[in-house]
BAFI-3210 file (N, C-alpha, C; in Angstrom, 3 decimals, decimal comma, padded with zeros to 6 digits):
// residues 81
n [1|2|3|4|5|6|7|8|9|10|11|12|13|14|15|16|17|18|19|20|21|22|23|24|25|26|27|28|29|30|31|32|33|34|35|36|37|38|39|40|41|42|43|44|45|46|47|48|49|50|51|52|53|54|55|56|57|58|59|60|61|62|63|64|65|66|67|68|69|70|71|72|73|74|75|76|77|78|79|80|81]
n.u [000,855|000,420|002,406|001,137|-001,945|-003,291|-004,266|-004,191|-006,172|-006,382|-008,860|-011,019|-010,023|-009,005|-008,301|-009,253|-006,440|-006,008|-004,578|-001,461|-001,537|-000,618|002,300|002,410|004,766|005,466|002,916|002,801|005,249|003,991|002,709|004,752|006,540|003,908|003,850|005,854|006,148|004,177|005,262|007,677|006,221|004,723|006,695|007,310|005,850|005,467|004,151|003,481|004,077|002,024|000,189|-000,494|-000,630|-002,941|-004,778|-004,878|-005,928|-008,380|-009,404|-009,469|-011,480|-013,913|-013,777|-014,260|-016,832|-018,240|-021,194|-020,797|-018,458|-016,392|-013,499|-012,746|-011,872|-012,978|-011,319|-008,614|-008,402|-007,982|-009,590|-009,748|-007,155]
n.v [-001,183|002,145|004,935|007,126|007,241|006,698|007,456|007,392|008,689|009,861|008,055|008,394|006,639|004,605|006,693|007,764|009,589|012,925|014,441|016,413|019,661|020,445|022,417|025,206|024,103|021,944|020,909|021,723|020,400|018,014|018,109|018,117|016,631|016,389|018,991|019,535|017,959|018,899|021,382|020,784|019,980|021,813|023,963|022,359|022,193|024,895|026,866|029,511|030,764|032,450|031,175|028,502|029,492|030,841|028,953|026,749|028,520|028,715|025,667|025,628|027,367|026,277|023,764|024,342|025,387|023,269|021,288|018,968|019,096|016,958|016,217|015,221|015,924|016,697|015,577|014,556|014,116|013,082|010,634|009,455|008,266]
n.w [000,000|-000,728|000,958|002,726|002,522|003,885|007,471|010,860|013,514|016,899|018,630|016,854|014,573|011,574|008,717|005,148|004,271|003,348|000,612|000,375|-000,598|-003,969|-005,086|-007,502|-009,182|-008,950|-010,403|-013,031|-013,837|-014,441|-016,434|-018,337|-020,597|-022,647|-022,825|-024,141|-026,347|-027,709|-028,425|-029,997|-032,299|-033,270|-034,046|-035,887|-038,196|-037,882|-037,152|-035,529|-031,984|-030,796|-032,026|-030,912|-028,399|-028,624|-029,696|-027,536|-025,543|-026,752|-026,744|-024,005|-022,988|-024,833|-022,996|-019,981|-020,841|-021,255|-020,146|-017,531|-017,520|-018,444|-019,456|-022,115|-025,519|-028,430|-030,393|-030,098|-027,199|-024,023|-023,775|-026,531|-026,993]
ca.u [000,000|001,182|002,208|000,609|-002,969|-004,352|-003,725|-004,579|-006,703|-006,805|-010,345|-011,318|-009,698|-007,983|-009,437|-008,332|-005,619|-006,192|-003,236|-000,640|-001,807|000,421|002,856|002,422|005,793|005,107|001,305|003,796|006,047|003,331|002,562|006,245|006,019|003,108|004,016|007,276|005,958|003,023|005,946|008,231|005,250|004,329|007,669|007,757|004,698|005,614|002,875|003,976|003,471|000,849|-001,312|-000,472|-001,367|-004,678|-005,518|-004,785|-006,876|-010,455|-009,536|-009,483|-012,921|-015,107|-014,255|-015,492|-018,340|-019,662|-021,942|-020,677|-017,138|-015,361|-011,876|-011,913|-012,078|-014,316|-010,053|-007,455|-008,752|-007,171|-010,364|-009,425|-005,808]
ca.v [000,000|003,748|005,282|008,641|007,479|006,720|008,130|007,030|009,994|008,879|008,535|008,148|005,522|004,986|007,421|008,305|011,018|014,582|014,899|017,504|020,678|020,416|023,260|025,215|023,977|020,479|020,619|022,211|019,382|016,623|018,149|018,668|015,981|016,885|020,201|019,524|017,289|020,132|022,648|020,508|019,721|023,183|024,293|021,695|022,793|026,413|027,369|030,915|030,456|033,168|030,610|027,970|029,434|031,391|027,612|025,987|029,147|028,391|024,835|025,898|027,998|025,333|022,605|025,581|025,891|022,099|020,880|017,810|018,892|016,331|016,427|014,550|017,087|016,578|015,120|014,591|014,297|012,153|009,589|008,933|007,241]
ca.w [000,000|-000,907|002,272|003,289|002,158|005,199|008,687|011,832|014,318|017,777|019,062|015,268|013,911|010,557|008,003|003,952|004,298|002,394|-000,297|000,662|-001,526|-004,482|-005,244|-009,108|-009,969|-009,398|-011,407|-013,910|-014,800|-015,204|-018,107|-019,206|-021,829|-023,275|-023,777|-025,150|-027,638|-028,160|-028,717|-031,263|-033,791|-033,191|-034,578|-037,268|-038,601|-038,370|-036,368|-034,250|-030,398|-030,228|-032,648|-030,633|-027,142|-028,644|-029,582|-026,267|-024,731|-027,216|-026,424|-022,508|-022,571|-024,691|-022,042|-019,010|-020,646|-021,346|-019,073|-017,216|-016,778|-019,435|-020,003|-023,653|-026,603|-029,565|-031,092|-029,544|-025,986|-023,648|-024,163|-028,162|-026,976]
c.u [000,890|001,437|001,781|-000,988|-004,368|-003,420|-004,565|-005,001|-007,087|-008,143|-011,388|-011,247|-009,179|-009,345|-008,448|-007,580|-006,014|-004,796|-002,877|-001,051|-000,432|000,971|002,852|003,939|005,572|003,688|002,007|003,969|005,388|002,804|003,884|006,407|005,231|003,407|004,809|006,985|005,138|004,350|006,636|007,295|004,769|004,973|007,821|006,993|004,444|004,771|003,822|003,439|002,492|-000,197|-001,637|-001,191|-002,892|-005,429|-005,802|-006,006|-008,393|-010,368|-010,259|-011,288|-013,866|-015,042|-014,542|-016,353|-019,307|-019,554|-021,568|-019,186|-015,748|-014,299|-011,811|-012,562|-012,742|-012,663|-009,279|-007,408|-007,930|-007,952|-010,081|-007,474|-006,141]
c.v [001,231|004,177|007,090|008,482|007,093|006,968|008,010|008,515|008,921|009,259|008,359|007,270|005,923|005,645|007,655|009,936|012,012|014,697|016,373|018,944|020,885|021,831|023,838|024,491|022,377|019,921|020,837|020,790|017,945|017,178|018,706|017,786|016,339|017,738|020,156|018,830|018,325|021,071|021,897|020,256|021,254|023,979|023,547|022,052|024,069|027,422|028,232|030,229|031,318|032,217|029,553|027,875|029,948|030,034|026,789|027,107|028,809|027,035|024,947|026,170|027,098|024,410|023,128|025,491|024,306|021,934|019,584|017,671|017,729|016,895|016,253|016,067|015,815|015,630|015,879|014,177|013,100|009,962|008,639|008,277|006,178]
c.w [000,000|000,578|002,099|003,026|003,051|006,569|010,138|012,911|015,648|018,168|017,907|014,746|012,638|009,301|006,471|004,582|003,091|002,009|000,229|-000,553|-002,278|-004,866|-006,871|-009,668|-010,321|-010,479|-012,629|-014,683|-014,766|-016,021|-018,906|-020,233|-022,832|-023,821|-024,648|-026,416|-028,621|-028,893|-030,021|-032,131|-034,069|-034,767|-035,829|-038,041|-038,807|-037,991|-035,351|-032,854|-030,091|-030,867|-031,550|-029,144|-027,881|-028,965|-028,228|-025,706|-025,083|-026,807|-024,705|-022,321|-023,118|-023,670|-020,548|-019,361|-020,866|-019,776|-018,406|-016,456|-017,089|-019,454|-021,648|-024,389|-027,909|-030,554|-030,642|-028,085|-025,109|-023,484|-025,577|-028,139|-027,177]
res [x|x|x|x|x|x|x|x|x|x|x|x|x|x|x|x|x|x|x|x|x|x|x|x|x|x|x|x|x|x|x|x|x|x|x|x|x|x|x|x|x|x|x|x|x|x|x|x|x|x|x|x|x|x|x|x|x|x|x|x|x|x|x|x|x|x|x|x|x|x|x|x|x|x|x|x|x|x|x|x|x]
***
């Protein structure tokens, strides 16, 4: 078993532990892959980085606004692997 994912309270008993609030640097580099791969096709393709983020941003706001709170995208999403 992982250790930190449960934690003993006396008087309580053993209960699921609450993850340590992760730090931006660390949320960061699990998507350091990704991006990097995002950035070299980018570049091979010739695509500027302002196209590239104003895409990632309309990507960003349609999946805010569906209803349900999905992650996958309509292609590409992490569902169509």
């Amino acid at each position: 078993m992982a250790a930190g994912l449960l934690e003993s309270r006396p008087g309580i008993g053993t209960v699921v532990a609450v993850p340590p609030e992760s730090r931006k640097i660390e949320r960061t580099q699990l998507l350091g892959n990704e991006i990097e791969r995002l950035a070299v096709e980018a570049k091979k393709l010739g695509i500027p980085l302002e196209e590239v983020v104003m895409s990632i941003s309309e990507h960003w706001r349609r999946l805010e606004g569906r209803q349900g709170g999905g992650l996958e995208t309509e292609r590409g999403g992490r569902g169509s692997r």
